[in-house]
C-alpha positions in Angstrom: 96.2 93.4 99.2 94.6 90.0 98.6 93.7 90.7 94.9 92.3 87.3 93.9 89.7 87.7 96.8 88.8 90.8 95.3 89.0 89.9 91.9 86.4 87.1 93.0 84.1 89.9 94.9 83.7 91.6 92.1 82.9 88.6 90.1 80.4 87.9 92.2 78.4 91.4 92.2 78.8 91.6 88.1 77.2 88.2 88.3 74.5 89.3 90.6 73.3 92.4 88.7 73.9 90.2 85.5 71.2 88.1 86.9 69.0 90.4 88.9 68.7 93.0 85.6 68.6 90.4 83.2 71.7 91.6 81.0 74.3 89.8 78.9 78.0 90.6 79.9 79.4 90.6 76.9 76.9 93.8 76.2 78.2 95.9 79.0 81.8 96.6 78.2 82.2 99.7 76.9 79.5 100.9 79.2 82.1 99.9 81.7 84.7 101.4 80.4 82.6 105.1 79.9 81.7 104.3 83.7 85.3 104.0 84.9 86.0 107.1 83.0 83.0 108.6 85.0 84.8 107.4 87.9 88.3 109.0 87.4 86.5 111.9 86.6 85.1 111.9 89.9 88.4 110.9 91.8 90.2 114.0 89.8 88.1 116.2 90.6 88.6 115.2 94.5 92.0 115.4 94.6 91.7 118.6 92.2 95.6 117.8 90.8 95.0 119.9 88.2 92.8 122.6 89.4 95.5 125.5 89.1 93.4 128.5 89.3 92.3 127.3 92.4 93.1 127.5 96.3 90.6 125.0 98.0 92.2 122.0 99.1 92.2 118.5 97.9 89.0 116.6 99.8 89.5 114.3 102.8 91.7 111.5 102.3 88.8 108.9 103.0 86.5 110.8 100.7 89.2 110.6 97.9 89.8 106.2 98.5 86.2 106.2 97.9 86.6 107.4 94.7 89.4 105.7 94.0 87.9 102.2 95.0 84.8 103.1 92.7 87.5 103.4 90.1 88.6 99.9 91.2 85.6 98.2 91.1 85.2 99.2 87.5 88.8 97.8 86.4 88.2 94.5 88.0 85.3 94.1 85.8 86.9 95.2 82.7 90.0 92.6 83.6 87.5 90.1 83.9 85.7 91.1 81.0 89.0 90.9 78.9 89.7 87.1 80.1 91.8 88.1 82.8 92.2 85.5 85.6 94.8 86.8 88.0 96.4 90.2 88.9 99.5 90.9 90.1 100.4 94.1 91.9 102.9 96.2 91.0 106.6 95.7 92.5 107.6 98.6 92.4 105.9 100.9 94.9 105.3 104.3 94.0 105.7 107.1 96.6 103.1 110.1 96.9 103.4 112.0 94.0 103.0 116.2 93.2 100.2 117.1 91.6 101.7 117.5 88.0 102.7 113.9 88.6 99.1 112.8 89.2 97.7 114.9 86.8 100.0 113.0 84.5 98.7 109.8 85.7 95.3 110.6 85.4 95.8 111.6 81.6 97.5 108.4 81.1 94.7 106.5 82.5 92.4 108.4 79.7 94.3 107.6 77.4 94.9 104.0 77.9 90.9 103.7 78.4 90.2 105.0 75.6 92.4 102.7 73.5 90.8 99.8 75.4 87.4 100.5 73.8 89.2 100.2 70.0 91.3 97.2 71.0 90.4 94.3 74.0 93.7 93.2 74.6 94.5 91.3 77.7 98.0 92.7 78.1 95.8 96.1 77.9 93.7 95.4 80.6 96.7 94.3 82.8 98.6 97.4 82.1 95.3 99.8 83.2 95.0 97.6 86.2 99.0 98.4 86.9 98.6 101.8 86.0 95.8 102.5 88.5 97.6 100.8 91.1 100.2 103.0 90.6 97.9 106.5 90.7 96.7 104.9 94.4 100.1 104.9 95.3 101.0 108.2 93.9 97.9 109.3 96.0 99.3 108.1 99.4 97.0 105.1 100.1 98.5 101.9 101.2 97.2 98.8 99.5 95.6 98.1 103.2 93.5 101.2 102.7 92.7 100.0 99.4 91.5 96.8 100.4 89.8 98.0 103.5 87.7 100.5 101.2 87.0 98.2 98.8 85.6 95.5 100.7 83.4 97.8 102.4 82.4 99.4 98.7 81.3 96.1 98.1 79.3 95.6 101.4 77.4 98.9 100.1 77.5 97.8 96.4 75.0 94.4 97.5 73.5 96.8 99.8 72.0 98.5 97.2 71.2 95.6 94.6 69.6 94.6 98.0 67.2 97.8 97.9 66.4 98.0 93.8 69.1 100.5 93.3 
């Protein structure tokens, strides 16, 4: 996964609605933050890790990158928010996890978020970038997939600035 290219993507969308909606960046970062909660939200419920009272399946793989990618988009822009220049991906990869694995990781993520809005650290923001990272991997998705999705996320993201979304 080329991060810095996306890194720069996303850089140049928060720039664009910046401009386009007349906003100041440094105003939007804990709405960022509640948004990437939002996010997670949304991709937990699609994998439904920790629905144990119930039998449906987890959704469609490409259903559940899109989430996951949405997710993404939001912790590139709080990594740039925080300062942060350049990413590195984990080296460690993580194989597909249980469940109770990625229910753990999604708690961890909640957590770590949450801390984020008391205290912008840099070394914060490069742990929740690791630690998402690593709940993509635990999901299955290669950082190919990752990329892949994101990219066209992106396409659809200008897409709608395009259309006054």
């Amino acid at each position: 996964m080329n991060i810095k290219m996306l890194m720069n993507m996303q850089r140049n969308l928060n720039e664009r609605i910046l401009r386009e909606h007349n906003l100041k960046n440094e105003e939007l970062y804990k709405k960022r933050l509640l948004a990437f909660l939002v996010e997670l939200g949304e991709l937990a419920n699609e994998t439904r890790s920790f629905k144990y009272w119930s039998m449906k399946p987890a959704s469609e793989e490409n259903e559940i990158l899109e989430e996951y990618v949405d997710g993404l988009h939001f912790v590139l822009s709080i990594c740039l928010d925080l300062g942060i220049e350049a990413l590195t991906l984990p080296t460690e990869r993580t194989e597909k996890e249980d469940n109770d694995i990625i229910t753990d990781h999604f708690l961890g993520l909640y957590e770590h978020t949450s801390k984020l809005a008391e205290h912008r650290l840099i070394e914060s923001g490069l742990l929740l970038f690791e630690k998402y990272i690593i709940l993509g991997e635990a999901l299955g998705f290669t950082y190919e997939q990752i990329e892949e999705s994101y990219l066209k996320k992106n396409e659809v993201n200008h897409a709608r600035q395009d259309s006054g979304y």
